[in-house]
FITOR-827698 format. One record per residue (C-alpha): x, y, z; residue number from 1. Coordinates in Angstrom, 3 decimals. Layout:
! FITOR-827698
X Y Z NUM .
...
//
This chain:
! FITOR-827698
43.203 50.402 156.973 1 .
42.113 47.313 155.011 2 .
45.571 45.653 154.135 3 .
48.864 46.110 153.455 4 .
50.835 44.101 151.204 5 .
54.102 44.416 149.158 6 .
53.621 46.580 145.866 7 .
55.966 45.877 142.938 8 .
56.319 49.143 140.547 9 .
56.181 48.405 136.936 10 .
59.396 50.242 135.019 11 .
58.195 50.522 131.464 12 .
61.898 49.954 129.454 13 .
62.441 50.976 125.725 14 .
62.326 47.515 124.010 15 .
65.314 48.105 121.987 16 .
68.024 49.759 124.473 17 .
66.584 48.917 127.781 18 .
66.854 52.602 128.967 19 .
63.902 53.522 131.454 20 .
60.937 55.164 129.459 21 .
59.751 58.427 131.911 22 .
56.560 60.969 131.050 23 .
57.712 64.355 130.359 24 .
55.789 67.123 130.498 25 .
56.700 69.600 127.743 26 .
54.823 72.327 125.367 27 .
52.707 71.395 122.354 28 .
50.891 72.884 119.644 29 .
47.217 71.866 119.331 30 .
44.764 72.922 116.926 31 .
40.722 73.265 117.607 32 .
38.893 70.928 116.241 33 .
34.898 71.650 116.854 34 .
33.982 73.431 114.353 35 .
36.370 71.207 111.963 36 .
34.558 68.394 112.967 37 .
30.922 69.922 112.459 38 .
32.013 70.907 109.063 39 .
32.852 67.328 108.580 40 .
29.638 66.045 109.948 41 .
27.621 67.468 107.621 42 .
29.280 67.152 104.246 43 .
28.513 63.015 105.311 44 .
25.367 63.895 106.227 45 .
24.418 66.042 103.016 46 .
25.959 62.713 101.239 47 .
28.877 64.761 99.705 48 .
31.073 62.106 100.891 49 .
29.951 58.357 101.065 50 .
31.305 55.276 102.839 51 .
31.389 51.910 101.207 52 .
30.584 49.592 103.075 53 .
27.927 52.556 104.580 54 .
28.168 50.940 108.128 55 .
31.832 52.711 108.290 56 .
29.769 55.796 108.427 57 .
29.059 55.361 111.610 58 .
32.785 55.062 112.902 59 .
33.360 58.147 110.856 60 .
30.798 59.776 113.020 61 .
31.614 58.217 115.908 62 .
35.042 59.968 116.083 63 .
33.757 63.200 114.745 64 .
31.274 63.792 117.261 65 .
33.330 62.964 120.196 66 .
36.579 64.860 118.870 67 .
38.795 66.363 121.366 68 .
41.349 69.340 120.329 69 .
44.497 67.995 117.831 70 .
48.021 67.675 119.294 71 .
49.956 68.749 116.037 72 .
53.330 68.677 117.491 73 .
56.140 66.360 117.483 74 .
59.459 65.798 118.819 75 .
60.890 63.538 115.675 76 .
64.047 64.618 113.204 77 .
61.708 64.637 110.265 78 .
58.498 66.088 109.108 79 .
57.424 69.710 108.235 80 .
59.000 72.157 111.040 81 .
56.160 74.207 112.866 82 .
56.018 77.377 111.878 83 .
56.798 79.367 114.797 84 .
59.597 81.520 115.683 85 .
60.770 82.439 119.368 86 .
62.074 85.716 120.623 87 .
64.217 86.014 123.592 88 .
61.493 86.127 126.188 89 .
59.977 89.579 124.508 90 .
56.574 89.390 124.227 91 .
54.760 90.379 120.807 92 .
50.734 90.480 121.062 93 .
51.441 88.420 124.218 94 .
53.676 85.570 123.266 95 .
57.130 84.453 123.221 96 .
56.509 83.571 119.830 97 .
55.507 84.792 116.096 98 .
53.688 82.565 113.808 99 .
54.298 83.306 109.887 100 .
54.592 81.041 106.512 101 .
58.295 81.824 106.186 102 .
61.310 83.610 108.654 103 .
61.843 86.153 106.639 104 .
57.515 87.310 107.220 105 .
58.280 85.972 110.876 106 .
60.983 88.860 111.000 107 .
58.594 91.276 109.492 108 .
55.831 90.828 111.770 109 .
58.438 90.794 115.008 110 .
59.655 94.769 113.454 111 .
56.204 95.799 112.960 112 .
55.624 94.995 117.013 113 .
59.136 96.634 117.817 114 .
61.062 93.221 118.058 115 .
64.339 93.616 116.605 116 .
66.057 90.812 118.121 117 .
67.014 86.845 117.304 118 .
64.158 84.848 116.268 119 .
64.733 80.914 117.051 120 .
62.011 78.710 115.174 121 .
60.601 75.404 117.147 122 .
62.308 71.956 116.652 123 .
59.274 70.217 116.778 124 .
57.962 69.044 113.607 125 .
53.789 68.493 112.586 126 .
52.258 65.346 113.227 127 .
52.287 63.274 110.022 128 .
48.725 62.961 110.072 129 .
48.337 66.881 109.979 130 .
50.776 66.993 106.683 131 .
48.773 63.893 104.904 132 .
45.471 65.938 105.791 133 .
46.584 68.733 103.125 134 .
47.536 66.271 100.219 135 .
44.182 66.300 98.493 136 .
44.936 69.924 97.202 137 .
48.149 71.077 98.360 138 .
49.861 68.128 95.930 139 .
46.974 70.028 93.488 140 .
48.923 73.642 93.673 141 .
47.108 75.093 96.290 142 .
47.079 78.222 97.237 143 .
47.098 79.129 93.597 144 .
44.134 78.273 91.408 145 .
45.776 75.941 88.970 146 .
43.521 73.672 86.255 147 .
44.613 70.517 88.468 148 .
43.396 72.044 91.256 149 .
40.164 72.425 89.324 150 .
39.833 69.538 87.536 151 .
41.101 67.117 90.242 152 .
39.467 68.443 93.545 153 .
37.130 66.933 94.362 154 .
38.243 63.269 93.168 155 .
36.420 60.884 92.694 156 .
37.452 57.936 95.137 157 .
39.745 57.516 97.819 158 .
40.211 53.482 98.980 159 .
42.066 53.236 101.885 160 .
41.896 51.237 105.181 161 .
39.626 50.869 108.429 162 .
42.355 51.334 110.422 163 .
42.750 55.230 109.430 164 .
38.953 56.666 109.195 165 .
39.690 59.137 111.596 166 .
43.442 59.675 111.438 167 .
43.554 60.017 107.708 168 .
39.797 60.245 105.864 169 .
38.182 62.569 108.174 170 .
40.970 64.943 108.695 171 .
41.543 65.013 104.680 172 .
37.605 66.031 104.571 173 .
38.174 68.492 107.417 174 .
41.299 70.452 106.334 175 .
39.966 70.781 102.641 176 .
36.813 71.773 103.671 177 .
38.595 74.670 105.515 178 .
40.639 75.330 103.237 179 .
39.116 75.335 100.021 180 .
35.381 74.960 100.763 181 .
35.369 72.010 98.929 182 .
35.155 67.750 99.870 183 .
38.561 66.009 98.899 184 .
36.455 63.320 97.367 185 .
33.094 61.839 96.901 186 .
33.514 58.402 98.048 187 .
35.531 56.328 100.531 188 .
35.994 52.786 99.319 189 .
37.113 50.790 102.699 190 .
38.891 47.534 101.662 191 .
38.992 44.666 104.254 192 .
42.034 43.835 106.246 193 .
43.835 40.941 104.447 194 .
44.776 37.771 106.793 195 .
46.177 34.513 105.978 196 .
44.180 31.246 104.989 197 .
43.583 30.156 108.841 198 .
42.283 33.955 109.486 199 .
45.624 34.762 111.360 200 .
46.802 38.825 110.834 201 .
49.689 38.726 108.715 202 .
53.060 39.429 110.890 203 .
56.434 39.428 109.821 204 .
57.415 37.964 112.991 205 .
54.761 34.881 112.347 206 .
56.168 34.414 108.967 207 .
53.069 34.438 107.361 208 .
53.229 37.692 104.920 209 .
52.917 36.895 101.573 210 .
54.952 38.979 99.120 211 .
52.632 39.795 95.566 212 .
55.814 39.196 93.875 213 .
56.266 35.614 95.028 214 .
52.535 35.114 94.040 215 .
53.234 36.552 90.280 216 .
56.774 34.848 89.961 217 .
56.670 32.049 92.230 218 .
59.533 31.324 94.547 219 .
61.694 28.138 96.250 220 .
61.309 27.082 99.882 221 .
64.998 28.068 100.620 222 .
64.857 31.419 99.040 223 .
61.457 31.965 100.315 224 .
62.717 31.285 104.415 225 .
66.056 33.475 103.743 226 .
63.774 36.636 102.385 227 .
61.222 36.233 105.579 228 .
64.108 35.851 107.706 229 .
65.992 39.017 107.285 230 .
66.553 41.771 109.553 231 .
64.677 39.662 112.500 232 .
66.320 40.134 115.991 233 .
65.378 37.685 117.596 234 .
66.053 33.631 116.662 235 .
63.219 32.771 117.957 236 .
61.616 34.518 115.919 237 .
63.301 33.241 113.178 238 .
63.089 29.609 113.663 239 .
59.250 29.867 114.230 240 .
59.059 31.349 110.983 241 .
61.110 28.395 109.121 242 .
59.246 25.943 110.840 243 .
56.142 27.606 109.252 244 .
57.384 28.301 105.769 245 .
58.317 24.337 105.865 246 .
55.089 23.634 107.080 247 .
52.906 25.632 104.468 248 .
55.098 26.303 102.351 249 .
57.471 22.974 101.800 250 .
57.844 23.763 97.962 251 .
57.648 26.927 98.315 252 .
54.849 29.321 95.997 253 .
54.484 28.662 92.517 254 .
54.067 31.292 89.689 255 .
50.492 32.363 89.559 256 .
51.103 35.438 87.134 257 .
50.016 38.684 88.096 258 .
46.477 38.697 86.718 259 .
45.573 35.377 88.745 260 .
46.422 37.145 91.985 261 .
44.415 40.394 90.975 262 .
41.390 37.940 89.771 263 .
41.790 36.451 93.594 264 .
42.164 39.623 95.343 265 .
38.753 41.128 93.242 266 .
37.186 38.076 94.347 267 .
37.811 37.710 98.087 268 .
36.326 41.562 97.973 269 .
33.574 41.460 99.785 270 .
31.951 44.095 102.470 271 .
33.960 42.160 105.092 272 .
36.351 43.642 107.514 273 .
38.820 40.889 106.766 274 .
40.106 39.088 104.187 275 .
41.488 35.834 104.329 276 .
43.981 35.010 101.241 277 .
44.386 31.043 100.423 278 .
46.385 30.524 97.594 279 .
44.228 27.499 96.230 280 .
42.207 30.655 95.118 281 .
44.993 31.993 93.162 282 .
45.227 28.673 91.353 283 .
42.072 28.546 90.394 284 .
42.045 31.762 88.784 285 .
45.480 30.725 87.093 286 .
43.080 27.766 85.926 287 .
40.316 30.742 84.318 288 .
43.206 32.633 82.823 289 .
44.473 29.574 80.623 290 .
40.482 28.751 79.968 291 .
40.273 31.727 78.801 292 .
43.343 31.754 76.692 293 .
42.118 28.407 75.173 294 .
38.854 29.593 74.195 295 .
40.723 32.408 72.361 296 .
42.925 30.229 70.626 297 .
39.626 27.554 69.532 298 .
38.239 31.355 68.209 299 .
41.611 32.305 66.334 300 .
41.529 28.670 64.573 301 .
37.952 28.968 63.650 302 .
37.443 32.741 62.795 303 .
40.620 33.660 61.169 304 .
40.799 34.151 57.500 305 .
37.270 33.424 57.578 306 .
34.179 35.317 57.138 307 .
32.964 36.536 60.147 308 .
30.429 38.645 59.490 309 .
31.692 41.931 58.972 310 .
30.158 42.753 55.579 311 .
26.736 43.889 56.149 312 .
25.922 43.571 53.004 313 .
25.772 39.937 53.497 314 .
22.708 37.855 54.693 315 .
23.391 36.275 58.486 316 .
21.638 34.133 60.300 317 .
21.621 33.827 63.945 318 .
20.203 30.680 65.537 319 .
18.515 30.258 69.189 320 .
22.436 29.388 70.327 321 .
23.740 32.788 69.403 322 .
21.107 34.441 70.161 323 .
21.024 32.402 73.647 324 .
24.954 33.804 74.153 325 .
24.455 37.676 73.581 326 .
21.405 37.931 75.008 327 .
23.408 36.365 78.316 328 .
26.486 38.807 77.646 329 .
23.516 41.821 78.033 330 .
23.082 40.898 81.833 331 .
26.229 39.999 82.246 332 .
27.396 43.444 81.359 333 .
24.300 44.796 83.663 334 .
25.848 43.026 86.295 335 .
29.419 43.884 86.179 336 .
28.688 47.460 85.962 337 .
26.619 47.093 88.706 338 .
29.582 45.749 91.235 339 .
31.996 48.400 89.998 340 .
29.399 51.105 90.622 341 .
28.176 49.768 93.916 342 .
32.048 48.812 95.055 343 .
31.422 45.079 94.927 344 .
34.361 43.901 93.261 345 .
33.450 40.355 94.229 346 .
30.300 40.228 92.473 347 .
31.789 41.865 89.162 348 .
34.353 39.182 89.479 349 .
32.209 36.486 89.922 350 .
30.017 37.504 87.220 351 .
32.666 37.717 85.020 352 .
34.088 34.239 86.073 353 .
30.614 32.436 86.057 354 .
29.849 34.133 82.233 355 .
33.152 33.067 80.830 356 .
33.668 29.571 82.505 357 .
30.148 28.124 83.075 358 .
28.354 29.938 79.639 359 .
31.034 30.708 76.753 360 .
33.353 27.944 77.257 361 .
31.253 25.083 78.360 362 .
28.243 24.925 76.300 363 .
28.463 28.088 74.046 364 .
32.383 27.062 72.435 365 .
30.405 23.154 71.864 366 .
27.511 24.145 70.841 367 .
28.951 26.118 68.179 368 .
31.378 23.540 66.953 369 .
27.989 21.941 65.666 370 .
26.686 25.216 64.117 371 .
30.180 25.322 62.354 372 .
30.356 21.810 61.309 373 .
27.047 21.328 59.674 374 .
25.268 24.628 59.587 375 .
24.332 27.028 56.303 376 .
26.628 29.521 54.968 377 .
24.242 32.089 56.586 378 .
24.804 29.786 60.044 379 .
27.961 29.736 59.929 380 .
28.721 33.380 59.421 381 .
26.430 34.208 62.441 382 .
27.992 31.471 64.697 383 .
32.290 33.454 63.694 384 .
30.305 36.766 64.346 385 .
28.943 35.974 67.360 386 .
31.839 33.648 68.500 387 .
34.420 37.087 68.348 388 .
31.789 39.719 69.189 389 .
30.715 38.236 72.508 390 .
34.675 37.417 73.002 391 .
35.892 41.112 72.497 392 .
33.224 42.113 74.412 393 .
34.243 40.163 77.228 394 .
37.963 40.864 77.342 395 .
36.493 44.289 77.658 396 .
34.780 43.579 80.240 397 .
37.387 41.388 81.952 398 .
40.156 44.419 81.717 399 .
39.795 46.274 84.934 400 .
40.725 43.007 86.937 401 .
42.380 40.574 84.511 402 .
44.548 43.818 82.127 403 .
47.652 41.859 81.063 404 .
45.823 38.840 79.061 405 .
43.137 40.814 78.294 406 .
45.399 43.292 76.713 407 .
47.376 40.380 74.547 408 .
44.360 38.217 73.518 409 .
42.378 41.204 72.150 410 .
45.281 42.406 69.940 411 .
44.356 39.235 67.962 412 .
40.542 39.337 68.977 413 .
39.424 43.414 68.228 414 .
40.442 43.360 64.295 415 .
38.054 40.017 63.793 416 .
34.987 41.863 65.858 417 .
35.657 45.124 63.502 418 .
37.409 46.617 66.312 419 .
40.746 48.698 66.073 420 .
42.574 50.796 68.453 421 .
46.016 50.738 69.198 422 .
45.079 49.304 73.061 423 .
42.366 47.987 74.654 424 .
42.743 50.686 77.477 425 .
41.674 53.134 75.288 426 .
38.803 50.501 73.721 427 .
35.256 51.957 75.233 428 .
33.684 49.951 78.225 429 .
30.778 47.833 77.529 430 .
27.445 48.718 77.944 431 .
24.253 45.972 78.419 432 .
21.771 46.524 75.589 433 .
18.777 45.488 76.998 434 .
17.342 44.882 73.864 435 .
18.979 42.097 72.995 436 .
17.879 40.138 75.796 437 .
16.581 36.998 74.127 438 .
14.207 34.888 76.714 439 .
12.766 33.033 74.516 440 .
16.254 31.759 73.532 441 .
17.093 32.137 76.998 442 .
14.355 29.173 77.626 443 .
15.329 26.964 74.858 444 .
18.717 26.712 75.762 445 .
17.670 25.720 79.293 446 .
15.538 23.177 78.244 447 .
18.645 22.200 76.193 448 .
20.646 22.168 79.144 449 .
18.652 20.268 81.427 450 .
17.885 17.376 78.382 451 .
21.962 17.066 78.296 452 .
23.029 16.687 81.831 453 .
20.048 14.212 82.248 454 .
21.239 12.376 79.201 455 .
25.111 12.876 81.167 456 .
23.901 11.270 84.177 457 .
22.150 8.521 82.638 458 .
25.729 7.442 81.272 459 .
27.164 7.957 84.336 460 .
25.046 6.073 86.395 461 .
25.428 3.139 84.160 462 .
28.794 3.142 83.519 463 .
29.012 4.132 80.038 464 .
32.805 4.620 78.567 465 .
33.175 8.300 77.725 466 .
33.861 7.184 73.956 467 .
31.032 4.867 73.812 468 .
28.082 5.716 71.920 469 .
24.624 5.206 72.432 470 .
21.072 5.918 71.391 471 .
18.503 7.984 72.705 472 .
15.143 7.553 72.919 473 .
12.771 10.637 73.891 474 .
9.463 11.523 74.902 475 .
8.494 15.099 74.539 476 .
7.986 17.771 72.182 477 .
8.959 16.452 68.693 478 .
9.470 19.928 67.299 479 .
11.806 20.876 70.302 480 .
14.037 17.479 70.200 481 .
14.439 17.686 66.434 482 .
15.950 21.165 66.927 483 .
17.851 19.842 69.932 484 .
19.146 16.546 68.591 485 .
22.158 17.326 66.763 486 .
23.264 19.458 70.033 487 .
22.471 16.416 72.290 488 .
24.238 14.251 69.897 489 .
27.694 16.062 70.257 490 .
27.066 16.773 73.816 491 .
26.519 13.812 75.693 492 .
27.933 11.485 72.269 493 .
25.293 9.778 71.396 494 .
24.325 7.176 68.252 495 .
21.315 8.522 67.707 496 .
18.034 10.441 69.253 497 .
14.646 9.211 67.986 498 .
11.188 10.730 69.183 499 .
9.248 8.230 70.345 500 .
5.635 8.447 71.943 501 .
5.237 4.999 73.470 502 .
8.861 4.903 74.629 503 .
10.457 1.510 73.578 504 .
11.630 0.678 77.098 505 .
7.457 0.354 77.817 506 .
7.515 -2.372 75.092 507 .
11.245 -4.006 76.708 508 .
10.199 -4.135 79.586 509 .
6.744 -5.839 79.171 510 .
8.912 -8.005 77.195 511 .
11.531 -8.401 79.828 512 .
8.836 -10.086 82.367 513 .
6.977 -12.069 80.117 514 .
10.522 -14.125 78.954 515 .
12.031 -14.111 81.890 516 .
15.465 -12.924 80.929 517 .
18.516 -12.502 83.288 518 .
20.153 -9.368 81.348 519 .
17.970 -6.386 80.494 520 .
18.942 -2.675 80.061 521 .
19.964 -1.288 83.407 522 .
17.644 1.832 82.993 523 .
14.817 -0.877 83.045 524 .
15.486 -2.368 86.699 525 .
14.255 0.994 87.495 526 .
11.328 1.646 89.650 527 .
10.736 4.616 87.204 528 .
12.478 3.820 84.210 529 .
13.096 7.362 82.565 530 .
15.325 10.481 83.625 531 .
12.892 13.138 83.829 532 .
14.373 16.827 82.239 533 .
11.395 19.554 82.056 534 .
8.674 18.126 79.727 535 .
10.893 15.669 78.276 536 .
11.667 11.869 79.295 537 .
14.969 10.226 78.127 538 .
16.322 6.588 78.482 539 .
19.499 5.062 76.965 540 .
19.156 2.196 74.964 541 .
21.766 -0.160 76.453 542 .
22.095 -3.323 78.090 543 .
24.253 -4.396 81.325 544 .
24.703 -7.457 83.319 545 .
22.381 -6.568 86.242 546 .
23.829 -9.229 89.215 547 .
27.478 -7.649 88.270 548 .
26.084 -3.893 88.529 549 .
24.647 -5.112 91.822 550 .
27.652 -6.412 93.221 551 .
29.638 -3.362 91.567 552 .
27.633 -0.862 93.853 553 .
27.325 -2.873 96.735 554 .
31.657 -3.088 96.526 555 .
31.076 1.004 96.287 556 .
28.416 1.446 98.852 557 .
31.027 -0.425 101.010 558 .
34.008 1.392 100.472 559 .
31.941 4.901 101.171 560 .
30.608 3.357 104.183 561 .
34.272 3.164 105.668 562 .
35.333 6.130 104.653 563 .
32.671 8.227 105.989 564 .
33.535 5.790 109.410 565 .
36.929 7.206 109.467 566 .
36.105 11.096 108.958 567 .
33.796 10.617 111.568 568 .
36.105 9.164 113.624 569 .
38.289 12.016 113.022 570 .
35.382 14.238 113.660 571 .
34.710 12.965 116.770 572 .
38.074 13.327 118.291 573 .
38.835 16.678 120.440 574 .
42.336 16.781 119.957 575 .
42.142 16.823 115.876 576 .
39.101 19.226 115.980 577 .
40.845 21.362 118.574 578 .
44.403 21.141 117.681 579 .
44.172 20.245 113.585 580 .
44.438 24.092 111.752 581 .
40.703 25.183 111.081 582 .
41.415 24.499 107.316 583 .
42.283 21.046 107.769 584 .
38.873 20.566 109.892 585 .
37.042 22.165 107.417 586 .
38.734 19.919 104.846 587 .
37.360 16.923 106.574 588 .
33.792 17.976 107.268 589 .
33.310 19.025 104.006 590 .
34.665 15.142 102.470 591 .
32.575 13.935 105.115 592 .
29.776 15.601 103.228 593 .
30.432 14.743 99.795 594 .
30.480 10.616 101.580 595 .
27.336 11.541 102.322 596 .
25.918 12.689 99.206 597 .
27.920 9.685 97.131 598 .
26.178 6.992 99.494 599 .
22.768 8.377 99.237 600 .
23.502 8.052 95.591 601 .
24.715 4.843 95.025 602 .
22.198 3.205 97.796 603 .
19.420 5.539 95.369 604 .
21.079 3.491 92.367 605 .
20.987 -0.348 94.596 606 .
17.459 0.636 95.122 607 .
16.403 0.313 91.425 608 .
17.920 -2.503 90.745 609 .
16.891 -4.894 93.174 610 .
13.777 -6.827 92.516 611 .
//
C-alpha cells in the first residue's frame, strides 16, 4: 500500500436543472461502416471528389481509415423513427424484431414467418447525421429515377465547414455511393472559421457575434446591446457583453450595404482555417463600391448621347491609353477566372479591387479626360468605346461578389457597350482574350507612370500648392515625352514640359555658384539635382527660400523624432504590449513604422540641402 488519502467523487449535474447526470446502458442500432468507408477512400483517391484547401484531404482520410461501426440511434422526440417493429418476445429469423420501410410491409413479413400478433415500432429516432447523409439524392426523388435525380447528382460543389468533414461530407459520399453508385459531388469547398477582429471565436455569451444584417443596415449602440442581450441566463453574462458592445461598439455599426460585406467576406477568403472579420474592412469596400459608382456616373456624363463607337462603319482610333486599359482588362479576366476556378475567392477579389481602383479609376478615368478634351474625332470615339466596354466588362466581372450595384449600374452601362438583356445575371461571363494583350502599350504606360509620380514627388518634396503650376524640364527620349506631355501636364498640373538635352538646372546651377546667390531652386541644393524615372530625368523649375526650407524640415524632423520616442515608449512597456488588445499593439508598431520611414525621408531631404 503506497497511500491513502481522502477521494472526492465528481457528480456530473445537468447544467440547466441540476438533476444528477448517470450512464445508462441501453440498446442501439449501429450500422457497419468498413466497407462504407473503403468505398469512400477511393472515390478521393480516384479524385472523384476533391478538397479545397487539398490539405483537408488528409482529415477526410484520417477519419475514414480509422472508422469504427455508426451508432444510428437516438433517444430524442424528433427525427426519422427507426424502422423497426417489435413482437411480443416471438422470435422471427431470430429476433424480437422485423425491419421493413413501412408497418403495414413490417406486418407482412411478421405473417409470412407465422407472427400474427402486435407489432410495437422503436421510439428511438436516427441520428441526424444519418438523415443529412441521404439529402444529396433522396431531396433528388430517389428511389425513383427522376430528371433531377439525373441532372443534379452528382453536383457540382458542396462548401461547408471543417468542423463536419467526417460527420457530414464523408458520410454524404458514403451513403450515395451505396446507394446510387454515384459521388454526391465533385468538390468540397472548406471555408475558414470566422472570428472577430482580435482572433477571438465568436460567442453569444462574449457578445462578440456580428449579425450580417447590422453590417448591411447598420444599427445604434442601445438597440445593438438589447438584441445581444436576449434570452441570456445569466447577468453576468449579460453585463460582460454591454461592457463590450460599449467598448467596440460605442456608436454602434454603421450601414455598410450588403455588397460591401460580401466584397469583405470574398476578400478575407483565404486557405486559412480562420477568419478574422474587422469591420474597417467593410468600410473600405463601402469606399470601392461608391468609387465605383463614381466612375460610372463620370462614364454616363461623358458617353451618353454621344458616339461611342458602335457603328462599325465608322473609322476609330485607339491610342496607347486604350489600348494600355483592355489589354490590362485581358489578365485581369485571366485572373479572376483563375480564383473562382481554383476556390480563391480572395485573389478574384483582389484582382478585381486592384483593376478597378488602382487602373480604371486612377490613371485610366484621367488619362482619358485628356483624350476627350483635345483628341480627334477618331480619338475621341475610341476613348467613349473603350471607356463603356472595359466598364461593362467589369461589372461583369464584379457580379458574383458585388450583384446588387453591379446589377443597377449596368442597366445604364450594357445599352452604351451594345449590350442588352433584360439582367445582367443572364449577361455571359467574361472571358480574357489573350490577343489583345498590348505590351508594348503595356510599357509605355509604365514609363508614363513612373515619369508622373516622379514629377508628384518632386512637388511634394518641395512644397508645391496642389493648384500651383509649374514647368517641367526633361531629359530623355524626345519622341516619348512629346507623346507623354499633355498626360503629364494634366497629371501632376504642370505649366509646361520642354525637352531639353543640357538640362537648364546644369546652366542654374553653374550660375548659382559663380554669383553667389542666397535663393536658388530647391531641386538645385541637391547633391543630384534630378528625379530619376526609367530613362528619363525631370526637375521642376521653381525657386524656394532655402534657410526657411531648412528650418521647415528641421521643425519636422523634430516633431517625428518625438513621436517615434513616445511609440517606443509605449512599445517598450509590458503592461500595454501584454494587456493593450493585439489590434491596438499592432496599431502602434505599425505608426511606429511609418515614423520611421517619414524621418528617413525628411533627414534624406535635410541632406540635400545643406551645403
Amino acid at each position: 500500500l503506497a497511500s491513502e488519502r481522502p477521494y472526492k467523487l465528481r457528480v456530473p449535474r445537468s447544467e440547466r436543472t441540476g438533476v444528477i447526470v448517470e450512464p445508462m446502458l441501453t440498446n442501439q442500432w449501429f450500422v457497419k461502416m468498413d466497407n462504407l468507408a473503403k468505398a469512400g477512400l477511393k472515390v478521393v483517391t480516384r479524385s472523384e471528389v476533391k478538397f479545397f484547401p487539398e490539405h483537408w484531404t488528409t482529415t477526410y482520410n484520417q477519419w475514414l481509415e480509422n472508422i469504427q461501426d455508426w451508432c444510428i440511434s437516438r433517444q430524442l422526440w424528433w427525427g426519422h423513427r427507426i424502422p423497426a417493429w417489435y413482437t411480443d418476445g416471438t422470435l422471427i429469423d431470430g429476433e424480437r424484431f422485423v425491419v421493413a420501410r413501412t408497418e403495414r410491409e413490417a406486418g407482412e413479413i411478421a405473417k409470412r414467418a407465422g407472427y400474427t400478433g402486435d407489432l410495437k415500432q422503436d421510439d428511438d429516432v436516427l441520428d441526424t447525421w444519418f438523415s443529412s447523409a441521404l439529402v444529396p439524392f433522396t431531396s433528388l426523388g430517389w428511389p425513383e429515377d427522376t430528371p433531377d435525380l439525373k441532372r443534379f447528382l452528382p453536383s457540382s460543389v458542396l462548401v461547408t465547414g471543417f468542423d463536419i468533414i467526417f460527420f457530414w461530407v464523408a458520410r454524404m459520399i458514403m451513403m450515395t455511393q451505396h446507394f446510387t453508385g454515384k459521388v454526391p459531388f465533385h468538390h468540397v469547398y472548406i471555408n475558414a472559421l470566422v472570428r472577430d477582429a482580435e482572433g477571438e471565436k465568436m460567442s453569444k455569451s462574449k457578445g462578440n457575434t456580428l449579425d450580417p444584417l447590422d453590417l448591411i443596415d447598420g444599427i445604434g449602440p442601445g438597440a445593438l446591446i438589447e438584441k445581444s442581450t436576449i434570452g441570456l441566463l445569466r447577468g453576468e453574462h449579460k453585463a460582460k457583453i454591454e461592457k463590450y458592445i460599449r467598448t467596440h461598439y460605442p456608436n454602434g455599426i454603421p450601414s455598410f450595404g450588403a455588397d460591401a460585406v460580401r466584397f469583405t467576406l470574398a476578400s478575407l477568403a483565404t486557405f486559412a482555417r480562420t477568419l478574422n472579420f474587422d469591420l474597417s474592412r467593410c468600410e473600405g469596400y463601402r469606399n470601392f463600391c461608391n468609387k465605383l459608382w463614381n466612375a460610372t456616373r463620370f462614364v454616363l456624363m461623358n458617353c451618353e448621347g454621344k458616339d461611342c463607337g458602335q457603328d462599325e462603319s465608322k473609322s476609330v482610333t485607339l491610342s496607347f491609353v486604350d489600348r494600355w486599359i483592355i489589354s490590362q482588362l485581358q489578365r485581369t479576366e485571366a485572373e479572376v477566372t483563375k480564383g473562382f476556378d481554383e476556390y480563391r475567392f480572395d485573389f478574384a477579389a483582389r484582382a478585381i479591387y486592384e483593376f478597378v481602383w488602382n487602373e480604371y479609376c486612377d490613371w485610366y478615368l484621367e488619362l482619358a479626360k485628356v483624350q476627350l478634351a483635345s483628341g480627334s474625332d477618331e480619338e475621341q470615339r475610341g476613348t467613349r468605346r473603350a471607356l463603356v466596354r472595359v466598364l461593362e466588362a467589369v461589372l461583369r466581372l464584379a457580379h458574383p461578389i458585388i450583384p446588387f450595384i453591379t446589377e443597377e449600374l449596368w442597366q445604364r452601362i450594357a445599352p452604351l457597350a451594345g449590350k442588352t438583356g433584360d439582367t445582367i445575371m443572364l449577361a455571359p461571363y467574361p472571358k480574357s482574350q489573350p490577343e489583345k494583350i498590348d505590351e508594348t502599350a503595356e510599357r509605355e504606360i509604365a514609363s508614363l507612370k513612373a515619369i508622373g509620380n516622379a514629377t508628384r514627388n518632386l512637388r511634394s518634396e518641395n512644397g508645391i500648392p496642389p493648384g500651383q503650376r509649374v514647368p517641367l524640364e526633361i531629359e530623355g527620349g524626345a519622341k516619348s515625352v512629346e507623346r507623354y506631355a499633355p498626360y503629364m501636364a494634366a497629371l501632376a498640373r504642370l505649366e509646361s514640359v520642354k525637352v531639353v538635352t543640357r538640362p537648364h538646372w546644369v546652366s542654374a546651377l553653374v550660375a548659382f555658384f559663380r554669383l553667389g546667390l542666397t535663393s536658388m531652386p530647391a531641386s538645385l541644393a541637391n547633391n543630384t539635382p534630378t528625379e530619376v524615372a526609367g530613362d528619363f530625368r525631370l526637375k521642376l523649375r521653381i525657386a524656394v527660400d532655402v534657410t526657411a526650407e531648412r528650418a521647415r524640415l528641421q521643425k519636422e524632423i523634430s516633431r517625428i523624432e518625438g513621436e517615434i520616442a513616445k511609440a517606443n515608449a509605449k512599445l517598450s512597456n509590458p503592461n500595454f504590449v501584454e494587456r493593450a488588445p493585439a489590434a491596438v499593439v499592432a496599431q502602434e508598431r505599425e505608426r511606429l513604422a511609418t515614423f520611421l520611414t517619414t524621418l528617413k525621408q525628411l533627414r534624406s531631404q535635410l541632406d540635400k540641402l545643406n551645403p
